[in-house]
Structure formats: C-alpha cells, structure tokens
VOVO-522824 format. One record per residue (C-alpha): x, z, y; residue in one letter. Coordinates in nm, 4 decimals, padded with zeros to 6 digits, always signed. Example, Ala and Ser with C-alpha at 12.3 -4.5 7.8 and 13.67 -1.06 7.14 Angstrom:
2
ROSE, +01.2300, +00.7800, -00.4500, A
ROSE, +01.3670, +00.7140, -00.1060, S
This chain:
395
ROSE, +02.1214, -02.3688, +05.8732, X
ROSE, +02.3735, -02.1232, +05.7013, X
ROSE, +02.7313, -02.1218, +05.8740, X
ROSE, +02.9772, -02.0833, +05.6461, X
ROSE, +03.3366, -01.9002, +05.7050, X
ROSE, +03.5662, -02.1589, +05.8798, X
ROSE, +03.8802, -02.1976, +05.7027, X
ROSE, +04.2497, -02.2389, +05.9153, X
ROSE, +04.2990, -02.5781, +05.8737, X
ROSE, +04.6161, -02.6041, +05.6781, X
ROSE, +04.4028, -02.4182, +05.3830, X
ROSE, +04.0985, -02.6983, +05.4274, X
ROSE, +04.1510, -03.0111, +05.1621, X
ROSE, +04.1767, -03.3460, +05.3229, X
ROSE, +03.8273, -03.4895, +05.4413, X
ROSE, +03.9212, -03.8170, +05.4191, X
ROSE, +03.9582, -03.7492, +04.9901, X
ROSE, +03.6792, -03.5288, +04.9517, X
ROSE, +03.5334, -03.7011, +04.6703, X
ROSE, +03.8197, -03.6883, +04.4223, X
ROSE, +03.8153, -03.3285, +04.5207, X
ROSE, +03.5357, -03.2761, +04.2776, X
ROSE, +03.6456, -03.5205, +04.0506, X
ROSE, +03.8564, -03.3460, +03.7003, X
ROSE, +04.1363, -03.4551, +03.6107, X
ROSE, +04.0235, -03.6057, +03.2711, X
ROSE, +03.8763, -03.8864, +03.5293, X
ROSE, +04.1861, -03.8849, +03.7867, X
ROSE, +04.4636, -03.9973, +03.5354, X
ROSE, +04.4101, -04.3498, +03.5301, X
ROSE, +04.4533, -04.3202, +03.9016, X
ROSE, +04.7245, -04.1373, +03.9073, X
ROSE, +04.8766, -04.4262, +03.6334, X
ROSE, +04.7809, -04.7326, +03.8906, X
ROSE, +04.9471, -04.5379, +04.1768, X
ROSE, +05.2121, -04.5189, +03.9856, X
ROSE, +05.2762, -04.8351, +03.8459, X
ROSE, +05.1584, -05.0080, +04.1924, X
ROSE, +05.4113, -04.7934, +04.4176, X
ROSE, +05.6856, -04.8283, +04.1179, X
ROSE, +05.7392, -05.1583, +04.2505, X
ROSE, +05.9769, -05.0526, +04.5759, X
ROSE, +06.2255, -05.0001, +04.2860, X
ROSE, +06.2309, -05.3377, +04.1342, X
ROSE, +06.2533, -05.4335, +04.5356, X
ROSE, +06.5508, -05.2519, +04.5870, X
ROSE, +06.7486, -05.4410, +04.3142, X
ROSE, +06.6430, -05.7904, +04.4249, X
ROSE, +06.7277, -05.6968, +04.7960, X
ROSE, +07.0755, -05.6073, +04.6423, X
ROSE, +07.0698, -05.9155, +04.4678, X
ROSE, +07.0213, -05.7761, +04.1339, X
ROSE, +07.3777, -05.6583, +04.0367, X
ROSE, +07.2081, -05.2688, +04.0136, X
ROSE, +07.2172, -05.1573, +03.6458, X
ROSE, +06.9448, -05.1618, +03.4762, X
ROSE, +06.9127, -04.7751, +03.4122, X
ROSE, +06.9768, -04.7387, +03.7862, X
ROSE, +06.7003, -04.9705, +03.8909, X
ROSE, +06.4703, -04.7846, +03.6051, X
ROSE, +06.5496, -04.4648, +03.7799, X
ROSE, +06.4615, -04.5770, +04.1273, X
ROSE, +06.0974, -04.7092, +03.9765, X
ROSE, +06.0991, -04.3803, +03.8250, X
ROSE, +06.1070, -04.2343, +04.1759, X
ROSE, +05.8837, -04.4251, +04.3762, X
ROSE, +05.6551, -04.3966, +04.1332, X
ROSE, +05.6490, -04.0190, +04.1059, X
ROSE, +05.6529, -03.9626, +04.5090, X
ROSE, +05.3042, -04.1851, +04.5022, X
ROSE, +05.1307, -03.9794, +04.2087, X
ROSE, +05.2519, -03.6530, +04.4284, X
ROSE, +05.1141, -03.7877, +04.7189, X
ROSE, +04.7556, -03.8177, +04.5578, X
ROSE, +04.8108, -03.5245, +04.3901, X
ROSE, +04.8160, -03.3156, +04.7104, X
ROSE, +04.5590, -03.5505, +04.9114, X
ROSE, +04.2730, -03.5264, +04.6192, X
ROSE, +04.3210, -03.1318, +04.4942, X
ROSE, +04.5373, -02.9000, +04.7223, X
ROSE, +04.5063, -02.7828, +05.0889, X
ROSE, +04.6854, -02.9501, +05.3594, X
ROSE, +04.9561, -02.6822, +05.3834, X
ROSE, +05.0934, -02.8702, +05.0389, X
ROSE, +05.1447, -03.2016, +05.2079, X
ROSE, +05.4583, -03.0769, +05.2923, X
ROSE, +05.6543, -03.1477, +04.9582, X
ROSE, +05.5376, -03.4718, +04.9312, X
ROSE, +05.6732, -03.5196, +05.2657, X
ROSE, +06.0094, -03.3691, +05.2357, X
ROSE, +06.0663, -03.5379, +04.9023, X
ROSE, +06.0260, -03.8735, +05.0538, X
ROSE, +06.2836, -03.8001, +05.3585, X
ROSE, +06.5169, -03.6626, +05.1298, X
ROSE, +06.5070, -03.8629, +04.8129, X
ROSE, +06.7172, -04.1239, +04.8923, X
ROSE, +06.9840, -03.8921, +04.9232, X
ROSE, +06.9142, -03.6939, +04.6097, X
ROSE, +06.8804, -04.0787, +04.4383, X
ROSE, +07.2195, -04.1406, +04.6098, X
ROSE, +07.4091, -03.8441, +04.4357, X
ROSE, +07.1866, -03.8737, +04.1755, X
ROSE, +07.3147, -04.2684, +04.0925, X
ROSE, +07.6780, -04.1796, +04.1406, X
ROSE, +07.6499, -03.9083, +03.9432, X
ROSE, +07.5416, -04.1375, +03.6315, X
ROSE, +07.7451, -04.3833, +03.7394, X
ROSE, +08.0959, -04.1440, +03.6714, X
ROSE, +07.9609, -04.0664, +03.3472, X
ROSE, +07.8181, -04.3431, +03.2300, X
ROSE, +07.9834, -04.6309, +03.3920, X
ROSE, +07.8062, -04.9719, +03.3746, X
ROSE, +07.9245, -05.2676, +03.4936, X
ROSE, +07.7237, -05.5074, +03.7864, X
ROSE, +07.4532, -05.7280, +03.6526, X
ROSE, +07.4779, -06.0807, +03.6672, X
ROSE, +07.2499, -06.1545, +03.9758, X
ROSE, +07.0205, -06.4211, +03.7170, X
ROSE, +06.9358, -06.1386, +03.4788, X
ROSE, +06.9286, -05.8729, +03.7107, X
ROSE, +06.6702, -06.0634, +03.9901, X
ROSE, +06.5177, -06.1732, +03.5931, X
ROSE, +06.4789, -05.8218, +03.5139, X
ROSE, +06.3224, -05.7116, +03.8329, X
ROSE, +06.0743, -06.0129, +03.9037, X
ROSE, +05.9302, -05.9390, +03.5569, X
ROSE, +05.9044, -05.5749, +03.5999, X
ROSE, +05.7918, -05.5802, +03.8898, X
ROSE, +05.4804, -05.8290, +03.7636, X
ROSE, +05.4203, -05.6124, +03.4414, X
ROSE, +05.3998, -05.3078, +03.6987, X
ROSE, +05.1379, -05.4789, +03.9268, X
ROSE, +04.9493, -05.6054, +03.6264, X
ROSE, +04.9367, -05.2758, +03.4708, X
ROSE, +04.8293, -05.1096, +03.8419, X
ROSE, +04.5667, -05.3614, +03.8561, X
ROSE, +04.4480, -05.2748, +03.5048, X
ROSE, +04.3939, -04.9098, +03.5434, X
ROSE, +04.2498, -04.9106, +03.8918, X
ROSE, +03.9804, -05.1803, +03.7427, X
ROSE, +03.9393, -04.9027, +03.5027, X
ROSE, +03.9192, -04.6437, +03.6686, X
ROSE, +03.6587, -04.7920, +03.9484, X
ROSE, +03.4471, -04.8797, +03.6402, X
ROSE, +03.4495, -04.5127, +03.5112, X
ROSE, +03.3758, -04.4068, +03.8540, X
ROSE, +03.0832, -04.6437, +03.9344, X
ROSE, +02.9414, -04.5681, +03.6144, X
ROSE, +02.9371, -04.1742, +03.7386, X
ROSE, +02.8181, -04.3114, +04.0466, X
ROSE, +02.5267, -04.5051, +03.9339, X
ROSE, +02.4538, -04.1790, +03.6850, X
ROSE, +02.4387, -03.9932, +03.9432, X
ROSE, +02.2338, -04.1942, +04.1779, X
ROSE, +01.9514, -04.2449, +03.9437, X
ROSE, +01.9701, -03.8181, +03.9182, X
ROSE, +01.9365, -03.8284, +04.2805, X
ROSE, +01.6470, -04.0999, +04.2806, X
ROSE, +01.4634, -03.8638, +04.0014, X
ROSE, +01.5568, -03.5397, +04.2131, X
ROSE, +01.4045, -03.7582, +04.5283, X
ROSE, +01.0465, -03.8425, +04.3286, X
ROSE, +01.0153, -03.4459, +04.2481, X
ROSE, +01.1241, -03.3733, +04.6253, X
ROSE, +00.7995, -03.6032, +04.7431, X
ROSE, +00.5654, -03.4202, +04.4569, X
ROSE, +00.6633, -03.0854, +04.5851, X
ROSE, +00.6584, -03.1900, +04.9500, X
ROSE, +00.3884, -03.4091, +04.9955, X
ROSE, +00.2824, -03.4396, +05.3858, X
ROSE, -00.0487, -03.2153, +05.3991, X
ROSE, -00.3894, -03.2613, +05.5701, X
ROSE, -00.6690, -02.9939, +05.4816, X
ROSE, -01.0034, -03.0577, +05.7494, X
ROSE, -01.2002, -02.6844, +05.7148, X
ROSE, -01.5480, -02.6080, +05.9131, X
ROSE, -01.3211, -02.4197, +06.2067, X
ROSE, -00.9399, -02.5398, +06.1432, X
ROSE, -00.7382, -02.8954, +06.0956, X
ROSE, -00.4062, -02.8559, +05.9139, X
ROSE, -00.1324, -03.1496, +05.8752, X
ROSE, +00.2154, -03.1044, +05.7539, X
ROSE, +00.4907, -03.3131, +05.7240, X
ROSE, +00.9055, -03.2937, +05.6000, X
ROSE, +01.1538, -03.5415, +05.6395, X
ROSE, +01.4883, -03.4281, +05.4016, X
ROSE, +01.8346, -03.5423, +05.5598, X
ROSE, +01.9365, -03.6176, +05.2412, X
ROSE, +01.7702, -03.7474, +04.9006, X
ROSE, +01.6591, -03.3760, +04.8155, X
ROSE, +01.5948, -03.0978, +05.0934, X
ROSE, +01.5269, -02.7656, +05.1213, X
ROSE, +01.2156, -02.7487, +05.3648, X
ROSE, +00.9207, -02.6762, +05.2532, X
ROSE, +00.5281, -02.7210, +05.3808, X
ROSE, +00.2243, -02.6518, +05.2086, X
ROSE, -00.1514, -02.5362, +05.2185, X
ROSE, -00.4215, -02.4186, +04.9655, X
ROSE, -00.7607, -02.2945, +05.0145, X
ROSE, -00.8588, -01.9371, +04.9209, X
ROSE, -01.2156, -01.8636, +04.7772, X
ROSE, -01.4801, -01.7943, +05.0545, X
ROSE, -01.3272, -02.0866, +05.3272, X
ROSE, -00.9688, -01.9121, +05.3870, X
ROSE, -00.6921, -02.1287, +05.3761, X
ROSE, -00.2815, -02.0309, +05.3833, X
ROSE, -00.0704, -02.2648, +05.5702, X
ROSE, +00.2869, -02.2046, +05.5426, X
ROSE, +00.6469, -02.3763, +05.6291, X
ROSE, +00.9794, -02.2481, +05.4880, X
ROSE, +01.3359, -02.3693, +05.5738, X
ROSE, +01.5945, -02.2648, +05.2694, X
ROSE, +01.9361, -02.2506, +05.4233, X
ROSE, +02.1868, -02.5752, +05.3908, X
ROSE, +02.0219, -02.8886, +05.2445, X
ROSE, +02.0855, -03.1073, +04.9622, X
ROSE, +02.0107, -03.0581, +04.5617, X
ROSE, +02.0960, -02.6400, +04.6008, X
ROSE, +01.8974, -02.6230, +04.8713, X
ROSE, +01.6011, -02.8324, +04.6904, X
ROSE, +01.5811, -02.6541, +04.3566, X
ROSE, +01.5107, -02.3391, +04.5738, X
ROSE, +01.3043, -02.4821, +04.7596, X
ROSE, +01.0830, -02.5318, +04.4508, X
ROSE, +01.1329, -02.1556, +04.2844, X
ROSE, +00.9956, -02.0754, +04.6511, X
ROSE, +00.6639, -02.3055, +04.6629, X
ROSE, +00.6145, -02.1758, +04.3050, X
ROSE, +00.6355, -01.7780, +04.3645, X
ROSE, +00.4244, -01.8380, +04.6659, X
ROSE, +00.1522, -02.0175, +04.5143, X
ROSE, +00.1431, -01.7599, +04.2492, X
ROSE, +00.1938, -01.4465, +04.4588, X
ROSE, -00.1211, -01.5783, +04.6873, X
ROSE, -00.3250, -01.6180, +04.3414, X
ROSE, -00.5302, -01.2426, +04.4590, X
ROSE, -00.5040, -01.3907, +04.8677, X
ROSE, -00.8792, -01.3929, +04.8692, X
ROSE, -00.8690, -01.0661, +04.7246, X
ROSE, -00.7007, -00.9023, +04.9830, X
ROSE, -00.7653, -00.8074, +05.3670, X
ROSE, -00.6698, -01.0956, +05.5709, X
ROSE, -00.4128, -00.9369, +05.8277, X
ROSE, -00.2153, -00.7898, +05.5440, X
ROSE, -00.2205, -01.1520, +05.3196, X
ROSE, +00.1246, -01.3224, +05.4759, X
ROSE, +00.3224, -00.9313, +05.5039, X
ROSE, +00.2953, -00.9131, +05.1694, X
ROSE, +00.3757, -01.2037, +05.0584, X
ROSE, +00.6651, -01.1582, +05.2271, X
ROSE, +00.7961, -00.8474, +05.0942, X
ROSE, +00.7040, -00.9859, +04.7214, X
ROSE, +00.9318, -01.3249, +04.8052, X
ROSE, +01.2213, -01.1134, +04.9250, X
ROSE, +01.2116, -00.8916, +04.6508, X
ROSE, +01.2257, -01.2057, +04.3832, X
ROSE, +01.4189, -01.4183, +04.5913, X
ROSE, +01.7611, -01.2390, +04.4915, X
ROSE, +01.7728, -01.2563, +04.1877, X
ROSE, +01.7460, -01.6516, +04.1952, X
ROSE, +01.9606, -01.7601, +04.4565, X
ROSE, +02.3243, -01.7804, +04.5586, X
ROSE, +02.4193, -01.4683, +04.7813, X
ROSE, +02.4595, -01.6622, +05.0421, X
ROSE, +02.1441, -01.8604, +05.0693, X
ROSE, +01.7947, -01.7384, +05.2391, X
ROSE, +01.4848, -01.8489, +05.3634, X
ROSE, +01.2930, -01.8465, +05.6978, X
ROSE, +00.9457, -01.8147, +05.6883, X
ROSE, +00.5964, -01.8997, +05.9168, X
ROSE, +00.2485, -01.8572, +05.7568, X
ROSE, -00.1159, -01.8548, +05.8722, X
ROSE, -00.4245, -01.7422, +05.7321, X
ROSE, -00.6941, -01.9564, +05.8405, X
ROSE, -01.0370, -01.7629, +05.8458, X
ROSE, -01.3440, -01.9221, +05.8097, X
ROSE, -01.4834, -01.7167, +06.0712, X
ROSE, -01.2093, -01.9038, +06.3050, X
ROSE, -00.9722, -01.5938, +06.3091, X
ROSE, -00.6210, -01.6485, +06.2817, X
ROSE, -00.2981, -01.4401, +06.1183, X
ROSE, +00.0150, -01.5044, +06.1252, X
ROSE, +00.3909, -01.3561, +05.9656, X
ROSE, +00.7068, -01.4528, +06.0044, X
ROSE, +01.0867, -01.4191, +05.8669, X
ROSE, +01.3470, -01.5194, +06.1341, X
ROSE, +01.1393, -01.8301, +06.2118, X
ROSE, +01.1594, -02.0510, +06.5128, X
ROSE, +00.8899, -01.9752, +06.7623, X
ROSE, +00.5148, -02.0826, +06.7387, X
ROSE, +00.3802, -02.3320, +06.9920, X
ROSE, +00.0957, -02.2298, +07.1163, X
ROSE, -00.1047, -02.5128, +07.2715, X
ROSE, -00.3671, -02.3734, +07.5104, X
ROSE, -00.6928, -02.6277, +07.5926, X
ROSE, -00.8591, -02.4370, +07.8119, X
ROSE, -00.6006, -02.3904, +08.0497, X
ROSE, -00.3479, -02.7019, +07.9321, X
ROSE, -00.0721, -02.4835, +07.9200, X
ROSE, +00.1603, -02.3259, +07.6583, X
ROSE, +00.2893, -02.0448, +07.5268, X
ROSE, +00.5112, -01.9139, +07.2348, X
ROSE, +00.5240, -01.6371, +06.9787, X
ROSE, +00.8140, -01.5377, +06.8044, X
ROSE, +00.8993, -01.2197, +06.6590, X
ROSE, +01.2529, -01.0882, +06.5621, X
ROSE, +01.2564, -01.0137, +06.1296, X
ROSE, +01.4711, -01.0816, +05.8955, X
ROSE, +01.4968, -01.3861, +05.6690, X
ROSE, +01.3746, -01.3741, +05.2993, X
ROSE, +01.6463, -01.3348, +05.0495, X
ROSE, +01.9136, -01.1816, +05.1750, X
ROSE, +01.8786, -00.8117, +05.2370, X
ROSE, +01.6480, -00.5476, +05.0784, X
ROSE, +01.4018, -00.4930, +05.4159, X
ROSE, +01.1391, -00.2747, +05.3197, X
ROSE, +00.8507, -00.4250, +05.4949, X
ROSE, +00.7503, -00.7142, +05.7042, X
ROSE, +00.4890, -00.7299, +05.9622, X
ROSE, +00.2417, -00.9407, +06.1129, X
ROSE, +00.0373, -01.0187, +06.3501, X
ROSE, -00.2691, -01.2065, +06.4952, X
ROSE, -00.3425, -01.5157, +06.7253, X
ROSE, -00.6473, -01.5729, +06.9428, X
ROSE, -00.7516, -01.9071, +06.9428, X
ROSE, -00.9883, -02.1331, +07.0924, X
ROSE, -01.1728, -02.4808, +07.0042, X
ROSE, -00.8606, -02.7366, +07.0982, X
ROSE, -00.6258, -02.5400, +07.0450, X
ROSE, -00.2820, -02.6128, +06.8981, X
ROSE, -00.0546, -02.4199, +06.6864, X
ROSE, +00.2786, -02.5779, +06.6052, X
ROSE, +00.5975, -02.4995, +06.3887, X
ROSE, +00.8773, -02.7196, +06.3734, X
ROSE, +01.2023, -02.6409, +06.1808, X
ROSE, +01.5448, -02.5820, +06.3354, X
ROSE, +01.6468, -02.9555, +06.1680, X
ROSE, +01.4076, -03.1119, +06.4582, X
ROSE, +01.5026, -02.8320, +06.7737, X
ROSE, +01.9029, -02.8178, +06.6707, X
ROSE, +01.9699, -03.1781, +06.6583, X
ROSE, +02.2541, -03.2789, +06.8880, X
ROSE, +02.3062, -03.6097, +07.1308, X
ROSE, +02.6893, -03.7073, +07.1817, X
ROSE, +02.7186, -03.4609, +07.4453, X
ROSE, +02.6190, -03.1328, +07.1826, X
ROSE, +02.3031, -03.1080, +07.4278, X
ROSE, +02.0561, -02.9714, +07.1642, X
ROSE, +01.7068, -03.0888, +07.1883, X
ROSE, +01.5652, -02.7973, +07.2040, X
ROSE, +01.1934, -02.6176, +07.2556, X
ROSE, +01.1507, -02.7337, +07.6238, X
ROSE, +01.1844, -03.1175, +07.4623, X
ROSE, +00.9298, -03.0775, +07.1894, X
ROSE, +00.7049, -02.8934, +07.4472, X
ROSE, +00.6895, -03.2070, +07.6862, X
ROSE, +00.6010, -03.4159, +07.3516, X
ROSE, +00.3259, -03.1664, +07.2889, X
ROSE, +00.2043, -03.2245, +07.6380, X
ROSE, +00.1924, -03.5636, +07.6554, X
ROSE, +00.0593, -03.6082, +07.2944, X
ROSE, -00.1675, -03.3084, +07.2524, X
ROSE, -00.5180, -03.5058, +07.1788, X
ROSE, -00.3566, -03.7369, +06.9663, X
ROSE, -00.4451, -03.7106, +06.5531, X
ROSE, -00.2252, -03.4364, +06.4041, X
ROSE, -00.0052, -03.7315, +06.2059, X
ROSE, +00.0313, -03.8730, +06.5060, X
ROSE, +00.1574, -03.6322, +06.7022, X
ROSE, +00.4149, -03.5521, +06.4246, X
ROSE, +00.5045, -03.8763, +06.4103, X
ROSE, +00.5920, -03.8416, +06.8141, X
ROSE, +00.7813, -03.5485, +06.7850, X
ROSE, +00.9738, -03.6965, +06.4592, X
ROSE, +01.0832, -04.0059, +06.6812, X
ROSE, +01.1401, -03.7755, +07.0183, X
ROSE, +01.4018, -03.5893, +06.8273, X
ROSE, +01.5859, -03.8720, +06.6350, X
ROSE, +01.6022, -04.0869, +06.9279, X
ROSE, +01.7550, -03.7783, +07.1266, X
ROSE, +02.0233, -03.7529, +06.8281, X
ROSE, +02.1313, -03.7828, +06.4536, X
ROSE, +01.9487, -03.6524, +06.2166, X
ROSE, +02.1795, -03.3366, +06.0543, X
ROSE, +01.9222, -03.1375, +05.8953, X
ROSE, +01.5943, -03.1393, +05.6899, X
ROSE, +01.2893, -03.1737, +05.9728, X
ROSE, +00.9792, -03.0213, +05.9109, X
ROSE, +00.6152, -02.9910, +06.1264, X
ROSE, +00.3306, -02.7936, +06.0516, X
ROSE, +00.0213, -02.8177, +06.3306, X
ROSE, -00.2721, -02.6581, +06.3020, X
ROSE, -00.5514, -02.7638, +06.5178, X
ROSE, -00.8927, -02.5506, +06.6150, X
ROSE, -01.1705, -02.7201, +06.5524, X
C-alpha cells in the first residue's frame, strides 16, 4: 500500500540476485571459493590449447585471473548497485592485455624455459580436475548451509502463518438487528490486514477492518500490536456514547501507533458500532469507501470521507459519522488488496467491479458473497496484496 522512493536504476542491486543481497558474507565465502575454483579452469584451458609448453607459473597466473574476474563478478551482482558492474566489465575486456604485459614482464626477469607438452597438458588436465572437484565441493556446501537457512526459515514462516490465522480468524457474529462476517486472505504467509468484532455489554457490537501498509512479517507483527491496542482501548466502549466510540479510538491508536512502528508504516482504518437498537456509526482513517447496499430501492451508494491514516502524523482529532439503515441492507468494506489488483493490461479492478458482484450476489449468505467477490477479483488479476472483506448485513 506504501510507495516507496524509486531509486535511478544504476543505484538499484540486481533483481535477478536479490537473495544473496541479504545474505552476510560469513555465508557467501564458500561461494565465492566454488566460483572461483569453477571459473579458474579457463586457465588450465589456455595451456592445453597452447599445447602445454606455458610455464607453469604463467599458467598459475592465468588461473589466478580467471578466477578473480568470476569472484568480482558475484561480488558486484550479490552486494553493490548496478553502477559497479562496470569494473567487472572493464577488467574482463582489458585483462588479457594487462596478462599479456603482465607474462612478458615475468618472463624477462624470470626466464623459464617451454614445458614439455606431456607434463605441461599433465599439469593442466590435473589441475584443472582438482579445480572442478574442489568447485563442486564448496557449492555442495554451500547449498547445504543455505537450505538449512531455508528450511529454518520456512518453519518461522509456517509458525508466523499459524499466529496470522489465530489473530485473523474469518468472523461471523448473528445479533437481534445486525449479521457481521469477515474474512482476510494474506498475499504472503503473514499479512498485515486485519478484521475483527467483539460484543460490548448491553447488545453493541464493534466491527472493524484495518490495512497496515506493505505486507509480509513487518507488516504482520503490526498488525497484531494493532488488534491488541484496539481490543484494549474499546475495554470502556460500552461505557461511552455510541457516536463518539470509533473517533476515539482513533485518536488513542494514532497517538500509540508511533512509537511502535517504522516511520514509514501506517494504518487505514473502517469501524462500526452496531446498536442494538439497529443504529449504526461509523469512523474512518483514509479508508476505501463503504458500500452501501440499499434493499428497498436495489441500488447503491458509497460513503467515504477524506482523514488521515493512523500512525503517521500527530492529527488532533478524528471524526465520525452515522449511517441509516434498513432491514436488508448491506454495508461492505473491502481492502485496496481486492479494488487495486491489476489484469495484464494495468486495468485495476476497481469499485464499479465489486459493485456488479454486490448486485448480482446481494441475497446470498455473507460467506458467500465474500467468497464471490474473492474469486471476481483474482480471476480479474494476480493477487499483489493482502485482501480483506468485512459485510455487515441488517437484519
């Protein structure tokens, strides 16, 4: 949901290595040490195209260089921007004329004699199998050091994935006047939406959907702080006068929200209080719209309202407001994971989409319906985002 500043593109790292960007370098040198002795081997080539009559510190020195242009190479692929790829470049056009002066240069002043072409192809058959043994070796080991990271790291994720589906549960509270249901679908193992309900003392119930910026394990863990300091700042919710229940929940959640976040991370926000007495309110912090399904004209309308998101700047209040309602009515939320998603043309799917759903789904059971709009958008595109539905149905 959060865009972040778009780097020129000779100071982005290679995509394509984006792994090993993360990866220290206490876990890169055996791969640095298979590159080597792998790419090593165009030395002990040269000398048996040549017949093997090249010296043997010569040849040594040639390995030495192939070698050494192959570790720079994944050097500046796996931890520097692509502005850097031009040294590894310009060494390997120009080495063989720095290897030229560089091997006439040693040969003046140390002069060696040919090799017999027996020893010399001897010498370089040999080294060239110890250097493709040893290459084998270390990228064996290094693969195993990395799988076992892997597979650590996977069962993390599977763990993070079981707490996701405890905090996120899908949600369906029946009341005498109101049916709630409430469902996320993360993009990834862990997400950052959130949906939830609880029932206030006296019939009242809160219904609420948040959307933490970004996705992923960041995005997840506060997504959790957030369902916590709600539940606990709505502990007096009965307490209080319904139409001012959500606004101040709001301004408590951006005033602890700060202090537990990265500075660039927020949260949007859509609530209702549920009365029993079939009254609705409602708040919201730079949410999408709400659907507002009309039975008694089989039409709908929106409400959205322009405030800021929770999180990320000290606004001094937040309002809210009310929603008359009638027996089959609808009231639906749906996260920007589910109205931003993209076909191959960048066509977005968009409110007008999910209101033709609505339509043709509206008397359906609330999971249902979900369920309709979940498969309308994913069969329009990819899923890129965290989706997340919260419906609310008048009884």
């Amino acid at each position: 949901m959060a865009t972040a500043y778009a780097k020129p593109w000779y100071l982005r790292k290679p995509d394509g290595w984006r792994h090993f960007h993360a990866v220290p370098f206490s876990r890169l040198w055996t791969l640095f040490l298979a590159v080597f002795a792998l790419f090593s081997t165009f030395g002990f080539y040269s000398d048996l195209m040549g017949d093997g009559h090249v010296p043997y510190g010569i040849v040594l020195l040639g390995v030495l260089q192939s070698g050494l242009i192959a570790m720079l190479w994944i050097l500046v692929l796996a931890r520097l921007p692509m502005v850097f790829l031009v040294f590894p470049l310009a060494f390997s056009v120009f080495s063989p004329w720095l290897m030229a002066g560089l091997d006439a240069f040693l040969m003046r002043r140390f002069p060696s004699p040919p090799v017999a072409t027996d020893a010399g192809t001897h010498f370089a058959a040999t080294g060239t199998m110890v250097a493709i043994m040893a290459s084998y070796a270390l990228f064996v080991l290094f693969i195993r050091r990395e799988g076992k990271e892997s597979f650590k790291l996977r069962n993390e994720l599977e763990l993070a994935h079981g707490i996701q589906k405890t905090l996120v549960p899908p949600i369906s509270v029946t009341m005498a006047r109101f049916e709630i249901y409430g469902i996320s679908c993360p993009s990834e193992k862990v997400g950052g939406d959130l949906v939830d309900a609880l029932c206030l003392p006296g019939g009242d119930a809160i219904a609420y959907l948040a959307d933490i910026a970004g996705h992923g394990l960041q995005a997840g863990i506060l997504m959790g702080m957030l369902k916590t300091a709600t539940r606990t700042a709505l502990l007096d919710a009965g307490e209080r006068d319904a139409s001012r229940t959500l606004p101040v929940l709001l301004d408590r959640l951006n005033s602890v929200l700060p202090a537990v976040k990265e500075p660039h991370m927020y949260a949007t926000f859509t609530g209702f209080r549920l009365s029993a007495d079939g009254s609705i309110h409602y708040a919201l912090a730079a949410s999408p719209p709400i659907l507002h399904w009309h039975a008694s004209r089989a039409d709908l309308s929106h409400v959205e309202e322009e405030q800021f998101p929770l999180g990320l700047l000290p606004v001094s209040t937040f309002d809210g407001g009310s929603i008359e309602a009638l027996p089959g009515d609808l009231l639906i939320v749906a996260t920007d994971g589910i109205l931003e998603v993209c076909n191959k043309g960048q066509e977005e799917f968009g409110v007008e989409r999910l209101k033709k759903i609505i339509e043709d789904h509206v008397r359906d059971p609330l999971p249902n319906l979900a369920k309709k709009i979940l498969e309308g958008a994913n069969g329009f595109g990819r899923q890129a985002d965290d989706q997340t539905i919260l419906i609310v149905r008048c009884l």
